[in-house]
KEMILUM-208372 format. One record per residue: residue in three letters; x, y, z of N, C-alpha, C in turn. Coordinates in steps of 0.2 Angstrom, whole numbers, padded with zeros to 4 digits, always signed. Layout:
# residues N
alaXYZXYZXYZ/...
This chain:
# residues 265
unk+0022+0021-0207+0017+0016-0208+0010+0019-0208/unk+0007+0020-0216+0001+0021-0215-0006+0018-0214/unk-0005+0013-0211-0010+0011-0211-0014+0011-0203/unk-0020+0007-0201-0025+0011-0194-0024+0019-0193/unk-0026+0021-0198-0026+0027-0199-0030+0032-0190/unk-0036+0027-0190-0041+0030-0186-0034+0029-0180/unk-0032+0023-0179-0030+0022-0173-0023+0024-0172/unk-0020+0027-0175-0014+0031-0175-0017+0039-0172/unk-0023+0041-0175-0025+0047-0171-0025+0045-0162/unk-0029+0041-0162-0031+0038-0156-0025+0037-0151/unk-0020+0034-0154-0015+0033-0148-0010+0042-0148/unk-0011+0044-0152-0005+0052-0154-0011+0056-0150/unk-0018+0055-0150-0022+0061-0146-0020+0060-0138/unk-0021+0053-0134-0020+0051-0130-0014+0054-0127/unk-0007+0053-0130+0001+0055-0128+0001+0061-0126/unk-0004+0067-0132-0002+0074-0131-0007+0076-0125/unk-0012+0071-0123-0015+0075-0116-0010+0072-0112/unk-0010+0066-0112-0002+0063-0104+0004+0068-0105/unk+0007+0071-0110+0013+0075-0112+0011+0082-0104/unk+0007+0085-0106+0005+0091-0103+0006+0091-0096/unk+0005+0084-0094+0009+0084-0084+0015+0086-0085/unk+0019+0087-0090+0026+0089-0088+0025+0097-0089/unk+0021+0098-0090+0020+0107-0090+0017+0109-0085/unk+0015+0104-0080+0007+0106-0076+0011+0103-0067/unk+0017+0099-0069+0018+0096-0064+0021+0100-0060/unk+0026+0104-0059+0031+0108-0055+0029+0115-0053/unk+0025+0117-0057+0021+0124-0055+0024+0128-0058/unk+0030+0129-0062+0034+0133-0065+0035+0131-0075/unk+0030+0127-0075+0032+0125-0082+0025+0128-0084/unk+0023+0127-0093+0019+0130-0096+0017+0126-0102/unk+0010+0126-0106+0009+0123-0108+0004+0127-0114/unk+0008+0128-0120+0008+0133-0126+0004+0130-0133/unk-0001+0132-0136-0002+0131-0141+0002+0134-0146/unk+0004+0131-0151+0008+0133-0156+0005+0132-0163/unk+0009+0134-0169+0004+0133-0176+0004+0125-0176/unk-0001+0121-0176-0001+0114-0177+0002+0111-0174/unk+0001+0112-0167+0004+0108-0162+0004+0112-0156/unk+0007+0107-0151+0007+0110-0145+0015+0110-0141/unk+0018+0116-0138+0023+0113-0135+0024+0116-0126/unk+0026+0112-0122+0027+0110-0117+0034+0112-0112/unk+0033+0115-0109+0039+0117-0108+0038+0115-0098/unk+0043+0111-0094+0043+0106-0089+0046+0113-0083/unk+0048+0118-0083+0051+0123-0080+0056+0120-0079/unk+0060+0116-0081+0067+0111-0078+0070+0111-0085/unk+0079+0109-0083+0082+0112-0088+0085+0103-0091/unk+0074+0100-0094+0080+0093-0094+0073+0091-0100/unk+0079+0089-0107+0076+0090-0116+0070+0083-0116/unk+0069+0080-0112+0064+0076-0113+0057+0075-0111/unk+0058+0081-0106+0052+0082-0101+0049+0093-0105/unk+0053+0094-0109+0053+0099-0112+0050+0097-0120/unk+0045+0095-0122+0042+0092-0127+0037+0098-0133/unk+0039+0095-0138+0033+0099-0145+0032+0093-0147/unk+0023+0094-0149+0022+0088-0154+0018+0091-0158/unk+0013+0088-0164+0011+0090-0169+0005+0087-0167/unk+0000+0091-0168-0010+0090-0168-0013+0088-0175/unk-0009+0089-0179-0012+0088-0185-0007+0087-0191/unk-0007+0085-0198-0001+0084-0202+0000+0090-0206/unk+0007+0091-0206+0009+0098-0210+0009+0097-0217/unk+0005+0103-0219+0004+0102-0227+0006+0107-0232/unk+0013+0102-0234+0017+0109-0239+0024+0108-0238/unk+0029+0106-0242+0032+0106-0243+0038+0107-0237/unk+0039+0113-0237+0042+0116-0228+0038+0116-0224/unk+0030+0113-0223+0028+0113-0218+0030+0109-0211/unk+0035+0104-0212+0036+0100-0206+0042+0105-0202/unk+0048+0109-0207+0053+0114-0205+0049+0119-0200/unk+0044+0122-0203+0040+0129-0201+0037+0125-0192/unk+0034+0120-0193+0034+0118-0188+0038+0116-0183/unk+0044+0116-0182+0048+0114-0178+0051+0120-0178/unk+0051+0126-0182+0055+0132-0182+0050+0137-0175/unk+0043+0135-0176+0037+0139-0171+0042+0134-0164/unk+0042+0128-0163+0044+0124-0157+0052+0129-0154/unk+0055+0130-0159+0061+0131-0156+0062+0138-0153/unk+0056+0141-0157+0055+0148-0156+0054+0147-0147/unk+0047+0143-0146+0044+0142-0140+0050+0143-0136/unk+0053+0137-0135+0058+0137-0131+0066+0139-0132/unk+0067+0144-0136+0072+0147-0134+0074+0152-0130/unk+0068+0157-0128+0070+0160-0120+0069+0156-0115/unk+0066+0149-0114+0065+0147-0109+0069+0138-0108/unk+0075+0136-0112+0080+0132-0113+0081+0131-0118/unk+0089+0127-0118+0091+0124-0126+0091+0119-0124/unk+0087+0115-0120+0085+0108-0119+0080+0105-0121/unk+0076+0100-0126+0069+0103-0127+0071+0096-0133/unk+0065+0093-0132+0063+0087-0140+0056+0088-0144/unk+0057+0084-0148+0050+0084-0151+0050+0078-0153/unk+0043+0076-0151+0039+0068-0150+0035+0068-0159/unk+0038+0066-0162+0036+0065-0167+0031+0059-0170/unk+0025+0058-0173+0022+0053-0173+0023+0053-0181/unk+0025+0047-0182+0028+0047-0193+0020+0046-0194/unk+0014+0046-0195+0009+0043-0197+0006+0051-0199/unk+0008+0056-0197+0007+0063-0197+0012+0065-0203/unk+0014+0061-0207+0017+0065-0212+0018+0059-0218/unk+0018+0066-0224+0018+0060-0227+0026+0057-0231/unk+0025+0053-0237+0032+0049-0239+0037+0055-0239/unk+0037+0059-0242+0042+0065-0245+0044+0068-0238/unk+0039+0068-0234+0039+0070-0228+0043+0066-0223/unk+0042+0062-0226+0046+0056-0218+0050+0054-0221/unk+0053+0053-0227+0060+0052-0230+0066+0057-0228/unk+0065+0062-0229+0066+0069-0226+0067+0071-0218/unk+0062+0068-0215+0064+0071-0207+0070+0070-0203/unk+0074+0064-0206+0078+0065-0202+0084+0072-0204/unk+0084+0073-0209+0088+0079-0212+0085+0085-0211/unk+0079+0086-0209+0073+0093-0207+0075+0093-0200/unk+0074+0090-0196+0077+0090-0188+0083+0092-0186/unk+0088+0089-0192+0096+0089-0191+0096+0095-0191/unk+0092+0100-0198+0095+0109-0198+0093+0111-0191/unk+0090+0109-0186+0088+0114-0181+0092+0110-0174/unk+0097+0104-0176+0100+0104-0171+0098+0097-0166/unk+0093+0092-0170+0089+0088-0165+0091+0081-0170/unk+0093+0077-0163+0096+0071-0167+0089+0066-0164/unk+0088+0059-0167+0083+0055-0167+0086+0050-0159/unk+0084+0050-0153+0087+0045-0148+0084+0039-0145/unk+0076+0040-0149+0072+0033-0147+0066+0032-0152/unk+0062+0027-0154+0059+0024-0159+0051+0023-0156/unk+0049+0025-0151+0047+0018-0147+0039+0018-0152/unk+0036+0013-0152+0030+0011-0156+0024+0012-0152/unk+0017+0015-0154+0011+0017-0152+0008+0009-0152/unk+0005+0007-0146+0003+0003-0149-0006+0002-0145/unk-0009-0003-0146-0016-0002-0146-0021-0009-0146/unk-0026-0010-0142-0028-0015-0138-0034-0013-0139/unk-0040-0020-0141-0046-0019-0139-0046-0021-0135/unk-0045-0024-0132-0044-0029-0122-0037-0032-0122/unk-0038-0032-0114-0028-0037-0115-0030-0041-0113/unk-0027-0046-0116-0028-0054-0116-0029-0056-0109/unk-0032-0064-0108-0033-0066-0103-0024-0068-0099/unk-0022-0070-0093-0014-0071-0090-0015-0078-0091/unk-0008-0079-0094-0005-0087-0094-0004-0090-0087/unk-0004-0088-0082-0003-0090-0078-0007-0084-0071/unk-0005-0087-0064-0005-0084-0060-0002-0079-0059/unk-0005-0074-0054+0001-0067-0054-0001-0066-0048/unk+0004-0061-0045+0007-0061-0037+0001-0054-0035/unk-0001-0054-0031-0006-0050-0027-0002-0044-0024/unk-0007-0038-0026-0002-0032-0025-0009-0027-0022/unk-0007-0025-0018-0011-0019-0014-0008-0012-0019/unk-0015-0010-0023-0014-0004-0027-0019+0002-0023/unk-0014+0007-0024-0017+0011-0022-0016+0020-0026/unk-0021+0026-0026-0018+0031-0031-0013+0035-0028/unk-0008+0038-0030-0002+0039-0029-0004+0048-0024/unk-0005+0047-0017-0008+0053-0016-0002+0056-0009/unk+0001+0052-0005+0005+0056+0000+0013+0057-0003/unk+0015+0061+0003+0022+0062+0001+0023+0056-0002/unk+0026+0052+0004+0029+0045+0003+0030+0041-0005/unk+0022+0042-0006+0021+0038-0014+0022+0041-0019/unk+0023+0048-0017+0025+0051-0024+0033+0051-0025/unk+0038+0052-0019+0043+0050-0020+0044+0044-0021/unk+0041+0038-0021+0042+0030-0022+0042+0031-0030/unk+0034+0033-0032+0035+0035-0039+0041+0038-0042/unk+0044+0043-0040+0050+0046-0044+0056+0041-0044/unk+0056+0039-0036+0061+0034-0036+0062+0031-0042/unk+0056+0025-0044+0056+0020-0048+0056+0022-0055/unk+0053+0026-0056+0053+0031-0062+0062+0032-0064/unk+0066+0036-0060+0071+0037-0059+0075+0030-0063/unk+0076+0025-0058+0078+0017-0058+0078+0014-0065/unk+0071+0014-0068+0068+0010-0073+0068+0017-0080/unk+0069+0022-0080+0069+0025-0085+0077+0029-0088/unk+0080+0029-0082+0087+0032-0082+0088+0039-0084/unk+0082+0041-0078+0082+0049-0078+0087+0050-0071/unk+0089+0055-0071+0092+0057-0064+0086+0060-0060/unk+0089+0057-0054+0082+0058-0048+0082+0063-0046/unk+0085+0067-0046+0083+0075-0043+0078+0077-0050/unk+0080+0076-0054+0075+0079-0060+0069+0074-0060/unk+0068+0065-0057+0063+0064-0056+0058+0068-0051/unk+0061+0066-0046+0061+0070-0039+0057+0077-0041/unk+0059+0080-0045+0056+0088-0045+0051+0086-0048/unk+0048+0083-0051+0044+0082-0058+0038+0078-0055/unk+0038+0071-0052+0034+0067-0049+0032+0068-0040/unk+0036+0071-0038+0036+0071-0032+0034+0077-0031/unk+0030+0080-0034+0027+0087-0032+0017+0087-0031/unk+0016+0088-0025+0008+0086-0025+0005+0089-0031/unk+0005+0094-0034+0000+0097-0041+0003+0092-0045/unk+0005+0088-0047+0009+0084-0051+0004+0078-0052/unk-0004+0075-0048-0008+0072-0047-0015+0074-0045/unk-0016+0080-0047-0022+0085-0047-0024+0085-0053/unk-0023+0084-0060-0025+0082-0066-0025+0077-0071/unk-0025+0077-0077-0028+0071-0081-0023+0065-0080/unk-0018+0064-0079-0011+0060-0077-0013+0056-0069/unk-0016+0052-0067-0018+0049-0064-0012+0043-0061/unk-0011+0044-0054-0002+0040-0056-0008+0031-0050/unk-0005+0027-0050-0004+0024-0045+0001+0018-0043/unk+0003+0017-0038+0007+0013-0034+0005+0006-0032/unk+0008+0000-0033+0007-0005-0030+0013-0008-0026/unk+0009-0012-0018+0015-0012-0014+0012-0020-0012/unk+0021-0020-0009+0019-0026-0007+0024-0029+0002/unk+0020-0031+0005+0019-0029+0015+0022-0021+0013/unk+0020-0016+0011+0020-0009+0012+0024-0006+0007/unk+0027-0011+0004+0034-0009-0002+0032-0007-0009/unk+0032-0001-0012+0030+0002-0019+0035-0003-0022/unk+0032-0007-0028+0037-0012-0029+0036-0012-0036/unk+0028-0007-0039+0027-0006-0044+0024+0002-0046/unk+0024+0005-0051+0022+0014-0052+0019+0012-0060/unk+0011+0015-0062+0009+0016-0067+0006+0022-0067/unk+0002+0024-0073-0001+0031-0072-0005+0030-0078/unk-0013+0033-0078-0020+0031-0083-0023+0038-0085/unk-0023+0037-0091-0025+0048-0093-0030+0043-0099/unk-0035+0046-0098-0042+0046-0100-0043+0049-0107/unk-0045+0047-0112-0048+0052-0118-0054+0049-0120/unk-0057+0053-0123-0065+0051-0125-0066+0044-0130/unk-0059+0041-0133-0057+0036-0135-0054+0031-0134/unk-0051+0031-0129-0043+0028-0126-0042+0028-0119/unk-0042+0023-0115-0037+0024-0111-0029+0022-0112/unk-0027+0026-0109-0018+0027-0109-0016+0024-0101/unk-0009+0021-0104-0006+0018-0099+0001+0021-0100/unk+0004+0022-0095+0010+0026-0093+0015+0026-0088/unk+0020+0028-0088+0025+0026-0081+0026+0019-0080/unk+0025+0014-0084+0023+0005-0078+0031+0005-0079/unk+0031+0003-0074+0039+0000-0072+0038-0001-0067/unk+0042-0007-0063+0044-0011-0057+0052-0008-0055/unk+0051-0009-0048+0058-0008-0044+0062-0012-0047/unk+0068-0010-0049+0075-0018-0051+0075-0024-0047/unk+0072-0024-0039+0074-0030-0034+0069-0030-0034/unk+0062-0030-0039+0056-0035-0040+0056-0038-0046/unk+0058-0037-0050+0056-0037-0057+0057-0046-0059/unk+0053-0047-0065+0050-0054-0070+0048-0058-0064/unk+0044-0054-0060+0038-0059-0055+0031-0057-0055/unk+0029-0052-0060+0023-0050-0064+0018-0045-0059/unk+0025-0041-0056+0023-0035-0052+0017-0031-0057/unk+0023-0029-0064+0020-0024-0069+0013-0027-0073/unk+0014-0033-0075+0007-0034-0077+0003-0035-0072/unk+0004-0037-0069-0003-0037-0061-0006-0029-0060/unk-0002-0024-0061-0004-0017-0059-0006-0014-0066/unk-0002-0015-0071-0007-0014-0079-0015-0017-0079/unk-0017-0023-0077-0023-0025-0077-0025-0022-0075/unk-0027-0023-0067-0030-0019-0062-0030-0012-0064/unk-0026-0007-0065-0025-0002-0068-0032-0001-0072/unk-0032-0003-0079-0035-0005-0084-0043-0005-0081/unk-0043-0012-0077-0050-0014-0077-0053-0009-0070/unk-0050-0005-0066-0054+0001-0062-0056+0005-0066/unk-0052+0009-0072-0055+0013-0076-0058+0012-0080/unk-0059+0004-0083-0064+0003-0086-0070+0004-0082/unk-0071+0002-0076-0078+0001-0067-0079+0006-0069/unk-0075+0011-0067-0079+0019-0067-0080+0023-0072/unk-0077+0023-0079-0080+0025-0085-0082+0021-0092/unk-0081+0016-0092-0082+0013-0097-0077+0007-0100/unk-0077+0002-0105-0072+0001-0108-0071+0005-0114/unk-0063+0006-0118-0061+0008-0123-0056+0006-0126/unk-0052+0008-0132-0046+0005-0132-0043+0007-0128/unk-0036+0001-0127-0031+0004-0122-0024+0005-0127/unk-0020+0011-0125-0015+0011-0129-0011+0012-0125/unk-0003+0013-0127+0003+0014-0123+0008+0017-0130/unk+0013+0017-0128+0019+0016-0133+0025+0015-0127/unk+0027+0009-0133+0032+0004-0128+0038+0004-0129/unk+0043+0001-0122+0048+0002-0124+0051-0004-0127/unk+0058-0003-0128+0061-0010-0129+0061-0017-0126/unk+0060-0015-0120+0062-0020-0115+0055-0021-0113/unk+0048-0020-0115+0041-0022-0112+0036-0024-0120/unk+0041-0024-0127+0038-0025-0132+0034-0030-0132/unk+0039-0036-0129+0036-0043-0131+0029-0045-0125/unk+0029-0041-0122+0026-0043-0114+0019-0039-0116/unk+0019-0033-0121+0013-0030-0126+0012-0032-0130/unk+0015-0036-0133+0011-0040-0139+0007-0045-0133/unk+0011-0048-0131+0007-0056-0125+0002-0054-0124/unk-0001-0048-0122-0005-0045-0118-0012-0045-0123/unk-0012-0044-0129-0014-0042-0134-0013-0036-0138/unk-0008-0029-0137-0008-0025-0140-0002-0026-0148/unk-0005-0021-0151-0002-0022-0157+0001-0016-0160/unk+0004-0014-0164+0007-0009-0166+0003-0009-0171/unk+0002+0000-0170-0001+0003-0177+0002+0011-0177/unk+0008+0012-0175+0010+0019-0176+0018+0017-0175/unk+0024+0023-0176+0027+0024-0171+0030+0030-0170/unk+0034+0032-0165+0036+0037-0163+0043+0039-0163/unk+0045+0045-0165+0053+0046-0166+0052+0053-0159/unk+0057+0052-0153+0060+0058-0150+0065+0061-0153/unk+0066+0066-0154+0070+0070-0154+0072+0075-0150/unk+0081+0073-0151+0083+0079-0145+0088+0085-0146/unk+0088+0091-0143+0093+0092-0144+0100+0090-0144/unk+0105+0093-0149+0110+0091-0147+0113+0094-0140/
């Protein structure tokens, strides 16, 4: 999808700085400039938290191959578990007709789609929404609550949440997490990463024995409207899942990108 050109950089610049907590968070991962891209390696033997992405568009017939040949390079001494976040707006026709057959030779099959999408405000609420005591995700307790729901709502295994969120340096950088509770209960987890153009929103997900009573948009607004108090308004962007699309359009955000994971087989 070529079109919002500006605003495809905007939301793909945003992700590769949120990407970079998986390198920063366990103390044992790494966080590597590559040719045209950056890859990320989590210190854990688990391919989605082990990420390459592209900074710019490969120009040249094999250059999307060449790029993903330097990725695989990265992490071959350091796992055969390992994806790459692919943004289609970074390549062109030939290019993206192509990809999924360029990926196949190196062993990477396509396992999620999900769209970049992008907001100059979120809409006002249709109704009322339930009051949540939010707060930034800083003791034990709340960083395991985070992995928990993380775990719950995204269908990772929890010891691999657990190593990754639940780790204090894991909330010492750009990746900003917070928790909202209710009589004392984390019942909602988001996370806000800042760029010079964009705030980014991330991790939103509710506990299973809260959900569709508007835990998640009560903690995205608030979320939103702090960062906006203390730095500014900007665009907000995200990329969504299947299950939060419709809830992002209501919101006001719109597609102007989208993303293909790829994973190893």
């Amino acid at each position: 999808m070529q079109t919002g050109i500006r605003e495809y950089l905007i939301v793909d610049d945003n992700l590769r700085l949120a990407m970079r907590f998986f390198g920063q968070a366990t103390g044992t991962g790494e966080v590597s400039a590559i040719p045209g891209g950056v890859a990320i390696w989590s210190g854990i033997d688990y391919g989605v938290f082990n990420i390459a992405m592209l900074d710019s568009p490969p120009e040249g017939e094999h250059a999307l191959a060449e790029r993903i040949a330097d990725a695989a390079r990265f992490f071959k001494p350091r796992t055969k578990r390992w994806s790459f976040w692919l943004c289609e707006d970074h390549l062109d026709v030939h290019q993206l007709r192509r990809a999924r057959a360029t990926f196949a030779d190196f062993g990477l099959r396509p396992i999620s789609h999900p769209p970049g999408m992008i907001a100059v405000s979120i809409a006002p609420p249709h109704g009322s929404l339930p009051k949540l005591h939010i707060e930034p995700v800083e003791t034990p307790s709340q960083q395991h609550s985070f992995a928990e729901i993380t775990a719950l709502s995204f269908e990772i295994p929890y010891a691999v949440a657990d190593a990754v969120y639940a780790q204090p340096r894991a909330w010492t950088g750009d990746y900003r997490g917070l928790v909202g509770t209710v009589e004392g209960r984390v019942v909602a987890i988001a996370a806000i990463v800042e760029t010079k153009d964009a705030i980014g929103v991330y991790s939103l997900a509710t506990h299973p024995a809260f959900r569709r009573r508007g835990y998640g948009e009560a903690l995205l607004r608030e979320a939103v409207a702090r960062t906006e108090q203390r730095s500014g308004p900007r665009r907000i962007v995200l990329q969504a899942s299947e299950a939060g699309h419709a809830l992002y359009r209501r919101l006001g955000f719109r597609d102007v990108t989208r993303f293909v994971v790829y994973l190893t087989k």
